[in-house]
N, C-alpha and C positions, 0 to 999 in steps of 0.2 A: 347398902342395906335395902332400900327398892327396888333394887334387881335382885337381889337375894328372895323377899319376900314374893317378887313377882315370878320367879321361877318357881318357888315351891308352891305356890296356889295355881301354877299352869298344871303341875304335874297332881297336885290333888282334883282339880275339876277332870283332868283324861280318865282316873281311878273312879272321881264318883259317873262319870259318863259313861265307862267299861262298865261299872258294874250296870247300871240303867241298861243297857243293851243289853246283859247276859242276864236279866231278870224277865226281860221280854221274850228273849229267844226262846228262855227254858221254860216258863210260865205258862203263856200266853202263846206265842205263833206255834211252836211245834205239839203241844197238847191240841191248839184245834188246826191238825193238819197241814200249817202252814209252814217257808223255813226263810233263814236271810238270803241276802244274796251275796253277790259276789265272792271271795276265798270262801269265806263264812257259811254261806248258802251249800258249795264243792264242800265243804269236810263236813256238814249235815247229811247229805245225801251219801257220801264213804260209811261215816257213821250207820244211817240206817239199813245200810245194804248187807255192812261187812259186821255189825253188833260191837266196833273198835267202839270204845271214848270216846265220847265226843271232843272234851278239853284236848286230850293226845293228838287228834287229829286237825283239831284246829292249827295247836300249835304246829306240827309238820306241814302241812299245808300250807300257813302263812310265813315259813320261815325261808323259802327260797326267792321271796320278792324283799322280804326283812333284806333280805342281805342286799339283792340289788340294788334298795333305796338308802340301805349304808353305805352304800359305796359312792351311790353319784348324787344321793340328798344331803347327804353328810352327819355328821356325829350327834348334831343336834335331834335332827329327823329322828334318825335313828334310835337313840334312847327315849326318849317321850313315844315313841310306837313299840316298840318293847314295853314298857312301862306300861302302858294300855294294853296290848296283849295279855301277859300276864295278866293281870287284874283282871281281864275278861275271861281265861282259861278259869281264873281262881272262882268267877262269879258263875260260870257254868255250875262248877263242880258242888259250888257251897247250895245256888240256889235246887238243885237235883233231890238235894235231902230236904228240902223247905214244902211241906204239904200247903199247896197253893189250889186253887180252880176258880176258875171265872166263869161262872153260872150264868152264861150270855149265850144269845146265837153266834157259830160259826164265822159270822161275816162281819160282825160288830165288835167279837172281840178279834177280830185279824185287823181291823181297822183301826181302833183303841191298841193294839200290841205294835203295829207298826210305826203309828205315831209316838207311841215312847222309845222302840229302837232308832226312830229318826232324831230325837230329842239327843238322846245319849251319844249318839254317831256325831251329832254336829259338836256338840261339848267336845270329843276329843278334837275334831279339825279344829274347831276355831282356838282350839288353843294348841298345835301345833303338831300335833300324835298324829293316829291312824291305825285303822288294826286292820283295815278290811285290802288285801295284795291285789286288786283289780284297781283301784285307784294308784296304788303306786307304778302299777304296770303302765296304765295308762300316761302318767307322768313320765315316766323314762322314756317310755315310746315317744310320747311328744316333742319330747325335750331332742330326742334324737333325729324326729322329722323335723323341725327349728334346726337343727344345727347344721343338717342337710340343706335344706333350702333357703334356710333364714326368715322363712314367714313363721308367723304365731299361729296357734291351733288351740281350742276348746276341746275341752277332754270328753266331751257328751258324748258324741258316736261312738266312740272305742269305749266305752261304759256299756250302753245301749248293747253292742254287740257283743261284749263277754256276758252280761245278765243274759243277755237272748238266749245264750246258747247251757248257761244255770239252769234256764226255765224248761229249756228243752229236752235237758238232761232229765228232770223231775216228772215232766209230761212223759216222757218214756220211761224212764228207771223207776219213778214209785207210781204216780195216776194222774187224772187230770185234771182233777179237784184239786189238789195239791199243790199243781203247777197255776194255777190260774187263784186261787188264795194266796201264792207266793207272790206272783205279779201282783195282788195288790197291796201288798205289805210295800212291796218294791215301790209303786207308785205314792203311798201314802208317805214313807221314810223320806224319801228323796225330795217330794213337797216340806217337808217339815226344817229337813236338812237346807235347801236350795234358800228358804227362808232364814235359819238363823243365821247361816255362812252369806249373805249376801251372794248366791251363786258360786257355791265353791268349785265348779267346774268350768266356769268361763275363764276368759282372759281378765287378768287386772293388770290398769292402767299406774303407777307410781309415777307422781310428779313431784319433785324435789326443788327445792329452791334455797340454793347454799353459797355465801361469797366462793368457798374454794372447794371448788368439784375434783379436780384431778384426782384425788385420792379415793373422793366415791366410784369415781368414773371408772380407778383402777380396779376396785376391789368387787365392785358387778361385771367387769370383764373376766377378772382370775376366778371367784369362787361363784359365781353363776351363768359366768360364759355367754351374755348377754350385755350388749351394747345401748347406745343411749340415744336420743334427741336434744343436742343444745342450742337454747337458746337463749340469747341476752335478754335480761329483763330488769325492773327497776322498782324499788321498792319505797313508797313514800317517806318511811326510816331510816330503812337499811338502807337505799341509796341501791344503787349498779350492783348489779349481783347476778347468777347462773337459773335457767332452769332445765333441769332436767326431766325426760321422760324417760320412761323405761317400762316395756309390756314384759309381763310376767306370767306365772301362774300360779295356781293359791298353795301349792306346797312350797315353791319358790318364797311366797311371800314372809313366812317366819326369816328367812335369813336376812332379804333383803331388809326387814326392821333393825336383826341384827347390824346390818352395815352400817343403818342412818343413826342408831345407838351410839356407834364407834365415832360419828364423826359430830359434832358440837355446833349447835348454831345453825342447822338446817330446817327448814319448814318441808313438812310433805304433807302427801294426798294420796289417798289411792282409792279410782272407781273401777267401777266393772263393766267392761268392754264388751257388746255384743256380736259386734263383730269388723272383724279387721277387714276393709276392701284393699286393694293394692291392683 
């Protein structure tokens, strides 16, 4: 019944957080010349040029990274970002017809609009969604230079340089007002988000401490494809027992709960890694 209840209040906070972002977007950043970034920001910029939908183009836009994070983030991922997409297409569309205006300066209400798109943005990740295909890009990508080389990677720079080239796209294809009110939505979101996700873009650390590891050890090797650090250690109670580590990253990190769920009698941790030396 807990995991029942705690499933469906995951998948209502991604809905009230989708909608929170697409009352921003539609309200607020693109009335005073500003837009999102990442997919989101690409299917505003199509919108304004080509007069499509915006909801239509969102959803095309973000549907060719959907599929690549159902494939290699898996079913879970995958539906709670659907889930939030929709709701966000649906929040575009509902909030269009809602006669809104924010009687502010330019630069007060891009600043006030971005910190509630940041707000709504983190609601979906920290509870496991995603609507925005730059961050899933970014994870696949990583996921596949880890599998190359076997080091860990923060997904900041590959973020940094798909925004870069959103902003640049805006700076040329509509002005420069636009692109530089955008950048700071982008700034203000990502402060807002970086705070309630505890750094949803760095590496996280999970430290595990269970008498019988085998079976976690197995099931972080098959459905996350990532290895472990063991070491013995001792527990004033529990007596001799495992501990494991394991670096991850923060889309990663829904499953691997899922895993320590499955197995009973485990203590975990998880902090946020600045940066891996080797």
């Amino acid at each position: 019944m807990d995991k029942t209840l705690g499933k469906i209040s995951a998948y209502l906070m991604i809905i009230v957080g989708a909608l929170i972002a697409s009352f921003s977007v539609i309200c607020i950043l693109i009335p005073n010349g500003a837009i999102d970034y990442g997919t989101a920001g690409i299917a505003i910029i199509i919108s304004q040029l080509t007069g499509a939908e915006l909801s239509i183009v969102v959803i095309l836009t973000f549907l060719p990274f959907w599929l690549m994070g159902f494939k290699i983030l898996g079913k879970g991922f995958a539906l709670k970002s659907l889930v939030g997409t929709i709701s966000y297409t649906l929040g575009l569309q509902i909030f269009e017809r809602v006669p809104f205006e924010l009687n502010t300066e330019h630069f007060i209400a891009v600043i006030f609009g971005g910190a509630i798109l940041g707000v709504g943005l983190a609601m979906i990740l920290k509870f496991g969604g995603c609507i925005d295909g730059s961050e899933i890009f970014a994870n696949i990508l990583i996921s596949k230079i880890t599998e190359k080389t076997g080091k860990s990677y923060s997904m900041t720079k590959i973020l940094l340089i798909f925004n870069g080239c959103v902003y640049l796209s805006v700076f040329f294809l509509i002005n420069e007002t636009s692109a530089l009110m955008s950048l700071l939505v982008y700034v203000v979101a990502t402060f807002v988000i970086t705070n309630i996700t505890d750094h949803f873009e760095a590496i996280k650390q999970v430290t595990i401490i269970t008498k019988n590891p085998d079976e976690i050890i197995h099931q972080i090797r098959t459905e996350l494809n990532k290895t472990c650090t063991i070491m013995d250690s001792y527990g004033v109670i529990a007596g001799e027992n495992k501990t494991l580590i394991c670096y991850i990253n923060f889309f990663e990190l829904q499953k691997i709960k899922e895993i320590i769920a499955r197995n009973k009698g485990s203590f975990s941790t998880v902090s946020t890694v600045d940066e891996i030396i080797r």
